[in-house]
RODO-2510 file (C-alpha; in nm, 4 decimals, decimal comma):
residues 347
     n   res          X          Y          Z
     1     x    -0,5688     7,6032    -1,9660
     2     x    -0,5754     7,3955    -1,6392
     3     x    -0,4628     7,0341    -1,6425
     4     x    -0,3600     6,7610    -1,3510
     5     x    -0,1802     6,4305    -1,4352
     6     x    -0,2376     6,1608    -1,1713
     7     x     0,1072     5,9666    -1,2684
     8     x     0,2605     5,8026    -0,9978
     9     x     0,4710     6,0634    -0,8543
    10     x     0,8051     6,1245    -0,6592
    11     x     0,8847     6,3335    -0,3294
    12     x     1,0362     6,5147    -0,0396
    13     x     1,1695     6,3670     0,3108
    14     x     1,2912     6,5490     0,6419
    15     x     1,5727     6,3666     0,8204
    16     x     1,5970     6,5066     1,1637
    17     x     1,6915     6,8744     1,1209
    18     x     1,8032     6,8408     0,7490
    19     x     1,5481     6,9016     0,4690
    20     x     1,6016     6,8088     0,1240
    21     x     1,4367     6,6800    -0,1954
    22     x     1,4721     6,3361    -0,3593
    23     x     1,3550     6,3363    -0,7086
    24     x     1,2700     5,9279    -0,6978
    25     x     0,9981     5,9932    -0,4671
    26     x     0,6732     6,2310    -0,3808
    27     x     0,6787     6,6235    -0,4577
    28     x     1,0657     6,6105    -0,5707
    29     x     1,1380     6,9567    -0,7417
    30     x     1,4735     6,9518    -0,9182
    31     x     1,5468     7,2649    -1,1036
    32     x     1,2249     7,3593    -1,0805
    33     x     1,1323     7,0230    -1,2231
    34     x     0,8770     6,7793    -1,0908
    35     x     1,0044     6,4114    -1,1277
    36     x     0,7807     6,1855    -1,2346
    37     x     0,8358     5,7977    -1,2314
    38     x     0,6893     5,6445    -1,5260
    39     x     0,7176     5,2523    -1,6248
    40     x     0,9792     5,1801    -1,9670
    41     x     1,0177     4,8172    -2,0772
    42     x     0,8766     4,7113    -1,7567
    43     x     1,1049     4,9338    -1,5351
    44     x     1,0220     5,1633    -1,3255
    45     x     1,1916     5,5205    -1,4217
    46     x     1,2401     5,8771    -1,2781
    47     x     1,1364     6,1304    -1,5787
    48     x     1,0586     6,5559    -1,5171
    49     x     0,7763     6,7691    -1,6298
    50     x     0,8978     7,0996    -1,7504
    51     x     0,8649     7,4319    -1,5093
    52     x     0,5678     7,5515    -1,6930
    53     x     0,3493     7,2952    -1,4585
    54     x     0,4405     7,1739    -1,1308
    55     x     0,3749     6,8380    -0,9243
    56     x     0,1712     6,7774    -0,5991
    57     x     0,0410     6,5561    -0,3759
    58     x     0,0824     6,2601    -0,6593
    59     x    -0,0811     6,5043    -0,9592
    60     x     0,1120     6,7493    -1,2147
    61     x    -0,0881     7,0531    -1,1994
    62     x    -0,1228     7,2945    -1,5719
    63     x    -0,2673     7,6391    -1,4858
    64     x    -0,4547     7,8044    -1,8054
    65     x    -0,2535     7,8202    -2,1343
    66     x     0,0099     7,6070    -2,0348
    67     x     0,1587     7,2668    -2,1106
    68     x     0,3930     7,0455    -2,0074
    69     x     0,6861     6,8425    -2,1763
    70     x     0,8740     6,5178    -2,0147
    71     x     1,2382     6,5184    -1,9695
    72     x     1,4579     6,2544    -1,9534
    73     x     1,7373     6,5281    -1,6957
    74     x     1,6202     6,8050    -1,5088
    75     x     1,7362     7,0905    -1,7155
    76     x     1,6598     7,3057    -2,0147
    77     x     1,8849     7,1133    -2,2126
    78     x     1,7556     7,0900    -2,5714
    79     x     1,8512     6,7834    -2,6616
    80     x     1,7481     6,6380    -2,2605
    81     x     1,3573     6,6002    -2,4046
    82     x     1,2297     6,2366    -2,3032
    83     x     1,2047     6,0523    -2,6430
    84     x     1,1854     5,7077    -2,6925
    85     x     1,2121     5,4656    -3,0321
    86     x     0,8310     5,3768    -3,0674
    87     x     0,8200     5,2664    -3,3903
    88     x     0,7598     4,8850    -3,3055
    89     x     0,6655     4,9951    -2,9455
    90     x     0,3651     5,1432    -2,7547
    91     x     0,2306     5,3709    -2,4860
    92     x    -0,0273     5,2991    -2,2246
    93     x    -0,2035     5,5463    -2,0193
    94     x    -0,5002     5,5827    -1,7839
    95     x    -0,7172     5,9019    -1,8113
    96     x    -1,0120     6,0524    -1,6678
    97     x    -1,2006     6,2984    -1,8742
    98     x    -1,5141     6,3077    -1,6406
    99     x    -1,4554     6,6869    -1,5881
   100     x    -1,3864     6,7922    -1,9363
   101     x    -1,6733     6,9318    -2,0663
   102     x    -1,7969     7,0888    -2,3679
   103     x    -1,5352     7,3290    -2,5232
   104     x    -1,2540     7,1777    -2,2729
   105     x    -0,9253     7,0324    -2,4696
   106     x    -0,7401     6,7582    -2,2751
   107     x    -0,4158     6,6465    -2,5200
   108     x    -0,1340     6,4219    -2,4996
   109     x     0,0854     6,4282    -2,8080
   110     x     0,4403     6,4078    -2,9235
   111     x     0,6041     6,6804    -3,1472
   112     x     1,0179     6,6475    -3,2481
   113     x     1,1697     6,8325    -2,9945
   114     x     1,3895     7,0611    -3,0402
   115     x     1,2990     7,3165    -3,2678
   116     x     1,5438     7,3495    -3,4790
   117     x     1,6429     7,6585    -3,7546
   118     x     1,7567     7,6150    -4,0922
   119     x     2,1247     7,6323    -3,9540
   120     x     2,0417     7,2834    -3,7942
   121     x     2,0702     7,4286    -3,4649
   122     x     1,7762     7,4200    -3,1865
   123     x     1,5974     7,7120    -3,1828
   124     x     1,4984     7,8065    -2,7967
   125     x     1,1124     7,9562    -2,9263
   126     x     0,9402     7,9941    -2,5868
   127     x     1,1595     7,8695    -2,3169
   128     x     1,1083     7,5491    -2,4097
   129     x     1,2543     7,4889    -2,7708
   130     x     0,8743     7,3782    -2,8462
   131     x     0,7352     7,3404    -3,1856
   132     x     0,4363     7,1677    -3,3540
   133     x     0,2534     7,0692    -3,7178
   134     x     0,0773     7,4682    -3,6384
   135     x     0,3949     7,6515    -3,6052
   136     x     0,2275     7,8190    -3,3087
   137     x     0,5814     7,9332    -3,2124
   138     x     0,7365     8,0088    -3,5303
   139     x     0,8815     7,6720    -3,5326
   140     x     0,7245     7,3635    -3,7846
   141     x     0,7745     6,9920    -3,6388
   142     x     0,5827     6,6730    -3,6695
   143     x     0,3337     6,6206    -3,4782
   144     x     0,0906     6,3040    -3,3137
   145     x    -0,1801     6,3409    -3,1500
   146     x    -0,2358     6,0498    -2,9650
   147     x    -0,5189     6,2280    -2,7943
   148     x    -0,7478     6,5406    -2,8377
   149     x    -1,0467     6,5099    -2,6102
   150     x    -1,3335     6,5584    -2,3838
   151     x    -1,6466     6,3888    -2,2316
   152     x    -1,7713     6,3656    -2,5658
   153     x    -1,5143     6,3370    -2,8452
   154     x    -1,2157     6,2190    -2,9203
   155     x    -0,9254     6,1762    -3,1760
   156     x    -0,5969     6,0436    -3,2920
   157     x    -0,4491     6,2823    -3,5933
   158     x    -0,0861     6,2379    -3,6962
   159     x     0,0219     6,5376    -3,8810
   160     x     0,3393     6,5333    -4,1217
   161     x     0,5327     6,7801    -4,2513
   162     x     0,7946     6,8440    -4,5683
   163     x     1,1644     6,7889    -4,4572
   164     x     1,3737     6,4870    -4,3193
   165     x     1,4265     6,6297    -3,9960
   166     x     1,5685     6,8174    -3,8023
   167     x     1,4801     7,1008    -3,9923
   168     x     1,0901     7,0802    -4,1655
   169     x     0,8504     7,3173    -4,3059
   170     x     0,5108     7,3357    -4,4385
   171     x     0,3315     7,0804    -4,2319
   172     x    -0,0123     6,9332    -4,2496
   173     x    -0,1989     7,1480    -4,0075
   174     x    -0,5282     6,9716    -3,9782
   175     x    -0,3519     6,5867    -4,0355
   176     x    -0,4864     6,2872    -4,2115
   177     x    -0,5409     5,9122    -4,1062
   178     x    -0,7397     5,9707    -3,8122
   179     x    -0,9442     5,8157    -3,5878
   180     x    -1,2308     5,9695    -3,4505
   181     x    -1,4230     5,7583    -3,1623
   182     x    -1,7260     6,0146    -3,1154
   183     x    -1,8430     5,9753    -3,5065
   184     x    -1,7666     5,5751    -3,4332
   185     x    -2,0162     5,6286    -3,1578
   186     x    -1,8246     5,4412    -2,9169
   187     x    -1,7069     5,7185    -2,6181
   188     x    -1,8540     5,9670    -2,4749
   189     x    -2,1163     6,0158    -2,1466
   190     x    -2,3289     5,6894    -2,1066
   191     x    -2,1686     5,5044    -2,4136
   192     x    -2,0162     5,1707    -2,4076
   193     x    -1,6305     5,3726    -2,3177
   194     x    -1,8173     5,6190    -2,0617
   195     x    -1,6059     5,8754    -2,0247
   196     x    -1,8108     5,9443    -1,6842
   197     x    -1,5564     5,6788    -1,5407
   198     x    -1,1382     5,6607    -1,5994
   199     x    -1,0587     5,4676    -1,9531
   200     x    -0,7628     5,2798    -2,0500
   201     x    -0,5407     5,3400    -2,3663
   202     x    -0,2830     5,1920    -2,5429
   203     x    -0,1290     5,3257    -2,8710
   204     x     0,0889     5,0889    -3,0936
   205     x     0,3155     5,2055    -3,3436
   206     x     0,4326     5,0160    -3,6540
   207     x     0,6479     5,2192    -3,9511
   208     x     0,3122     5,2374    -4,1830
   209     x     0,0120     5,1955    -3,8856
   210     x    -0,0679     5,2452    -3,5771
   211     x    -0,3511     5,0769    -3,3709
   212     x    -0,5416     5,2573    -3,1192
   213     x    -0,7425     5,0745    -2,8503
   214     x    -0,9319     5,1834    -2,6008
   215     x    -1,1017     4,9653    -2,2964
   216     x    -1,3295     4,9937    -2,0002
   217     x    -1,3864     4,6970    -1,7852
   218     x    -1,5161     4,4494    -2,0691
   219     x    -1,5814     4,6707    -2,3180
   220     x    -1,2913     4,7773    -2,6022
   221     x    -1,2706     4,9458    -2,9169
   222     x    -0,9894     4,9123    -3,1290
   223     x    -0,9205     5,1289    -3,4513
   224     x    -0,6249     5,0432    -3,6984
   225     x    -0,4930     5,2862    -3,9646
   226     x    -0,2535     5,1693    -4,2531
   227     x    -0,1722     5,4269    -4,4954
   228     x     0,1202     5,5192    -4,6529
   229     x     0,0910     5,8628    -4,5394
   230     x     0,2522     5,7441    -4,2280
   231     x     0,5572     5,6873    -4,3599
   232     x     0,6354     6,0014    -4,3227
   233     x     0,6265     5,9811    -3,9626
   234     x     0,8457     5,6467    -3,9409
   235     x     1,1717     5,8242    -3,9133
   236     x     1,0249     6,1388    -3,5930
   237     x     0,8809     5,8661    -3,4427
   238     x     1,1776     5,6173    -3,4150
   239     x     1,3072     5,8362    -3,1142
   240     x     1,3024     6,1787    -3,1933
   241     x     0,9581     6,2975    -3,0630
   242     x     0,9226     6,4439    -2,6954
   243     x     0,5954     6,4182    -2,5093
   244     x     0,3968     6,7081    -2,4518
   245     x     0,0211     6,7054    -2,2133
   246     x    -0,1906     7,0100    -2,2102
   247     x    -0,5527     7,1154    -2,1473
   248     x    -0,7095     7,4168    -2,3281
   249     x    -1,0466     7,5742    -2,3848
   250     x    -1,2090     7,6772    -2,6901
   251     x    -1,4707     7,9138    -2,7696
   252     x    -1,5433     7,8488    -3,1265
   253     x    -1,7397     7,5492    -3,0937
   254     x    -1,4237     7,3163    -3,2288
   255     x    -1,6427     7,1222    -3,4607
   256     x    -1,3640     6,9629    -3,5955
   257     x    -1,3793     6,7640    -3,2410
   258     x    -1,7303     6,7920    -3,1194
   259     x    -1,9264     6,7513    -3,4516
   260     x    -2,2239     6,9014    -3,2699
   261     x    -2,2543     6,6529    -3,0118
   262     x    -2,2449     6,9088    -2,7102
   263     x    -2,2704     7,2943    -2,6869
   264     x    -2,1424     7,5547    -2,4761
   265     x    -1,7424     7,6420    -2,3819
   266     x    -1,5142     7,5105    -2,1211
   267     x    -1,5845     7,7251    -1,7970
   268     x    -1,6107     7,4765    -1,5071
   269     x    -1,1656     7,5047    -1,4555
   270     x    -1,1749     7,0927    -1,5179
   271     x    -0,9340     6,8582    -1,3823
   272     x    -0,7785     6,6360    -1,6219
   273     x    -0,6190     6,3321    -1,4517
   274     x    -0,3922     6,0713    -1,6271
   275     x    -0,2401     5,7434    -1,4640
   276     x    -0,0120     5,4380    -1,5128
   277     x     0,1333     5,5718    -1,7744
   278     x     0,3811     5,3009    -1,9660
   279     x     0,6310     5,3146    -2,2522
   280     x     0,7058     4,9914    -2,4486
   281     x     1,0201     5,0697    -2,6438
   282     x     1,0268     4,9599    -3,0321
   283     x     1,3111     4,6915    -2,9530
   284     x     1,6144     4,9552    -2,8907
   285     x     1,6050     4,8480    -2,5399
   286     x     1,5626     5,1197    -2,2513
   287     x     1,5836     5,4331    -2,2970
   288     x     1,9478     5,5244    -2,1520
   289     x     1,9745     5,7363    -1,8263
   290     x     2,2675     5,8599    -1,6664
   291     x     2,5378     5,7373    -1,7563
   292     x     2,7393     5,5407    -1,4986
   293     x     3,1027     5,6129    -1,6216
   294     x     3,3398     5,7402    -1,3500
   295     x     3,2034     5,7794    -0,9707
   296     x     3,3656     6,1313    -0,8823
   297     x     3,5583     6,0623    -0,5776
   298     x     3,4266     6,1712    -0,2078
   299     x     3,2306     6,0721     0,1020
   300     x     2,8600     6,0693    -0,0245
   301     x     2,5611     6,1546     0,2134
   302     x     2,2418     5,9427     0,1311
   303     x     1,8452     5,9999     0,1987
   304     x     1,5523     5,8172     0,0993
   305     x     1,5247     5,5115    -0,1196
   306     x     1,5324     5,5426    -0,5141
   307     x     1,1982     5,4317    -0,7261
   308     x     1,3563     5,0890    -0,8089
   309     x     1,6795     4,9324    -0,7019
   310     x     1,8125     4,9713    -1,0481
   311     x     1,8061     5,3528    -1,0753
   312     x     2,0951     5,5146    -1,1965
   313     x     2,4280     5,3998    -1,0371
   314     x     2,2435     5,0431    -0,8660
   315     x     2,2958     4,7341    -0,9723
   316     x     1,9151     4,5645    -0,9014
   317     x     2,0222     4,3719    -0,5795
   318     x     2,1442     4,7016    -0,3202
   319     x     1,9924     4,9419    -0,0958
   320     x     1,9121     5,1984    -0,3894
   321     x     1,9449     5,5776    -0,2144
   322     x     1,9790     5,8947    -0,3720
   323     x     2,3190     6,0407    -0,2550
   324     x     2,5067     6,3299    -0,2923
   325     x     2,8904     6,4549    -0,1924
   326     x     2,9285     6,5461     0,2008
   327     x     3,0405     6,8807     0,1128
   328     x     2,7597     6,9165    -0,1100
   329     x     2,3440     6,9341    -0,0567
   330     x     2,0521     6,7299    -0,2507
   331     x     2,0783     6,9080    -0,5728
   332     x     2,4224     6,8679    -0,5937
   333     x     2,5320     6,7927    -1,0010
   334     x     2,6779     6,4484    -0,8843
   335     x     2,3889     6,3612    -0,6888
   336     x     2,2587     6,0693    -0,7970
   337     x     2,0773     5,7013    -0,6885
   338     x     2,3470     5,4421    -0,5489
   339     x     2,4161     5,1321    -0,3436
   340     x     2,3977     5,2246     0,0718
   341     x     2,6989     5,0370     0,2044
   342     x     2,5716     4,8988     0,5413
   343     x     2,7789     5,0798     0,7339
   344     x     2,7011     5,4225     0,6065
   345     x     2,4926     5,6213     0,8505
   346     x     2,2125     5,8444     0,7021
   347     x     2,3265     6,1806     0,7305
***
């Protein structure tokens, strides 16, 4: 499984003799963590792609067989997954699929993160609490797939599953309600959405539909499913499902996808790039970040700016820099963006 993520990303700065990593801007590691900054409500914010892939040069790069979740914190904290109340709300995303071929797999999906056990605790299944609607890790979730795809196919499958949450069972593996744009006739190599050339996608979410469209230059296709079998989805949905991206390869001819339109398997080690990728919360406001509470006393050090002058401790009006104690380094746990005072010197 290989997949790369154009999202705008974050990085590192040298400042004279002292190197060190700021997470709002390009090739920031934190924890092992690429940050990421994404777009919420029209705000510009600083989320991380778990270990398993990596970030570079503006792209998240997925070797074979692995995937990626976003964070809201840079830790393996279980309940630090990136989920935001969609239910009234959307997601927009760029992608190019001009290198997945035949057999490739590019997804981007959200399952209910954590797993959780039937003592309603989180289950840690594969280093990253992960499960899904195929229990691939001994763990049953929810599941959307916003998108399973290649060059020529494509679909949108929610998949629900018996339970209230957090603990569920028995899910539908194979999903129902939805929408497949290569037996529409709509996407794929030459069509009016050419997958040759980058697409744009935005996913709304209501408590009983969603609405898929899907746009390139003038032409759009848009695909609306209302069926109470979504309801069962409402409640995961309403800001308890994490974002996951992968790219896999299958041998078996995945007719399920492809309905015969290509033939072969995914050897050519694609590049799957996604861009501008936007969350419109279902009217819950911003997702929260850190929380301000208490600045821990001490002299703070400061390096390069922050994504947006409102990130973390700024207000929207100061010099936004990420900071950290004088007696501490980068990656300190109270490092953090906040207001420069003018007369601070960068140290």
């Amino acid at each position: 499984m290989k997949s790369t993520l154009a999202l705008a990303s974050l990085g590192a700065t040298a400042l004279g003799q002292q190197q060190f990593f700021n997470p709002h801007s390009a090739h920031a590691t934190v924890n092992g963590f690429g940050a990421i900054q994404v777009k919420e409500d029209g705000v510009d914010k600083t989320l991380y792609l778990t270990p398993a892939c990596s970030t570079s040069g503006g792209k998240i790069d997925c070797a074979e067989n692995k995937r990626a979740t976003l964070s809201a914190t840079p830790s393996l904290d279980p309940e630090g997954f990136y989920k935001p109340h969609l239910v009234g709300g959307s997601v927009e995303y760029d992608v190019d699929l001009s290198q997945m071929e035949c057999g490739c797999v590019a997804a981007l999906y959200t399952v209910t993160l954590p797993a959780v056990g039937g003592d309603g605790k989180p289950v840690n299944t594969d280093g990253y609490y992960y499960c899904d609607a195929n229990d691939i890790t001994g763990a049953w979730c929810p599941e959307f797939d916003i998108m399973e795809a290649n060059k020529y196919s494509w679909r949108t499958t929610p998949h629900s599953c018996d339970g209230n949450g957090p603990t569920y069972w028995n899910c539908d593996r194979g999903g129902q309600q939805a929408t497949d744009l290569q037996q529409k006739g709509v996407l794929g190599p030459g069509k009016n959405i050419d997958t040759n050339r980058p697409i744009h996608v935005k996913i709304e979410f209501a408590t009983t539909s969603y609405t898929l469209t899907v746009s390139q230059g003038d032409h759009q296709d848009v695909s609306h499913v209302d069926n109470g079998y979504l309801n069962g989805l409402s409640g995961p949905l309403d800001g308890n499902m994490a974002f996951v991206v992968s790219s896999w390869r299958s041998d078996d001819g995945i007719s399920w996808l492809q309905h015969g339109a290509c033939g072969g398997t995914c050897t050519n080690n694609p590049s799957l790039a996604f861009s501008n990728l936007e969350f419109h919360t279902g009217g819950h406001g911003p997702t929260p970040g850190p929380t301000p509470g208490p600045t821990p006393s001490g002299n703070w050090s400061y390096g390069d700016a922050c994504g947006s002058k409102a990130d973390d401790y700024c207000d929207g009006s100061c010099d936004c820099r990420w900071s950290w104690p004088q007696s501490g380094s980068w990656s300190d746990p109270n490092a953090a963006c906040r207001c420069k005072p003018h007369s601070t010197r960068l140290n």
